[in-house]
C-alpha positions in Angstrom: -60.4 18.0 7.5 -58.6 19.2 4.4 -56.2 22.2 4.4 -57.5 24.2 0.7 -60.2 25.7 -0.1 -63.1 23.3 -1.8 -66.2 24.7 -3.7 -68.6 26.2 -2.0 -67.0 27.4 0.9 -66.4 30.9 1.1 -63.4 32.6 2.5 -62.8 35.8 4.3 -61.0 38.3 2.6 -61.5 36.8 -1.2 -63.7 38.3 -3.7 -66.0 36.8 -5.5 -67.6 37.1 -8.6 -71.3 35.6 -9.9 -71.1 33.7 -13.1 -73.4 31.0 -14.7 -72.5 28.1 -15.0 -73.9 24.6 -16.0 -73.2 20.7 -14.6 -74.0 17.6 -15.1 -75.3 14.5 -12.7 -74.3 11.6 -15.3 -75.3 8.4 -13.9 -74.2 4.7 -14.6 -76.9 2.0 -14.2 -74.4 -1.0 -14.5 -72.4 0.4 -11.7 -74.7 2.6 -9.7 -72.7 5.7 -9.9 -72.5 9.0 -10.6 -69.5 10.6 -13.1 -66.8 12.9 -10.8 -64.2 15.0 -11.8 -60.9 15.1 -9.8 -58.5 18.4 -9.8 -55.2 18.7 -8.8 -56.2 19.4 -5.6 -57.4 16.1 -5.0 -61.3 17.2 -4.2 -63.9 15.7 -6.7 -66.7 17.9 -8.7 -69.8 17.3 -10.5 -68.1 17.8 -15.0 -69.4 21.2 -15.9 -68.3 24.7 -15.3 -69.3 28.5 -16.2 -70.6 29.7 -19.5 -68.8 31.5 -22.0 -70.2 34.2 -24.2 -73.9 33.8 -25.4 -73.9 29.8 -24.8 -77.1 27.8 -23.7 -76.6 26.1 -20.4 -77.2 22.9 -22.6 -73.9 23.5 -24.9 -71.7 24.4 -21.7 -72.6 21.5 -20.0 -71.7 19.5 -23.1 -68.3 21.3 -24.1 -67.6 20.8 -20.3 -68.2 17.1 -20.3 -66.1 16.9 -23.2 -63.1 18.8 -22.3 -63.0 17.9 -18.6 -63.8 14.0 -18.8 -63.5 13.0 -22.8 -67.8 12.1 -22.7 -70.0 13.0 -24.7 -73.1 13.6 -23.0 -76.8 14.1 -24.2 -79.4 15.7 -21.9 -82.1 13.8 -20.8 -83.6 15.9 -18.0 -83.0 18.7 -16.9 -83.2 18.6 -13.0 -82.7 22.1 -11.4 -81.7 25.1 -10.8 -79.5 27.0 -8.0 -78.9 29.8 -6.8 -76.4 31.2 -4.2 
């Protein structure tokens, strides 16, 4: 079990704010698997993040691709949507 905080666990005494944000499932044929990001922490996330001033969820996902993992990704599908 790790000792820090990962997404999507909340914590008592921390306050949290709701923002939008927008992430990507980028998947490799060839390799039969999915694209993860890695933070300092050491815990691995799906590239994307929140959205910044009147930006499409299509444009964050892709300036998030781009400045969290150098790819440049083109949406094919959009799969869902969730809320907590």
């Amino acid at each position: 079990m790790k000792d820090h905080p990962v997404f999507g666990v909340q914590e008592d005494e921390q306050k949290y704010i709701t923002k939008i944000g927008s992430y990507a499932v980028i998947y490799d044929n060839q390799r039969s698997s999915i694209a993860l990001i890695k933070n300092h922490k050491g815990d691995h996330f799906l590239p994307g993040g929140g959205l910044e001033n009147d930006e499409s969820l299509e444009d964050c996902v892709k300036r998030e691709c781009l400045e969290e993992a150098g790819l440049i990704e083109e949406t094919r599908q959009k799969s869902g949507l969730c809320l907590t």
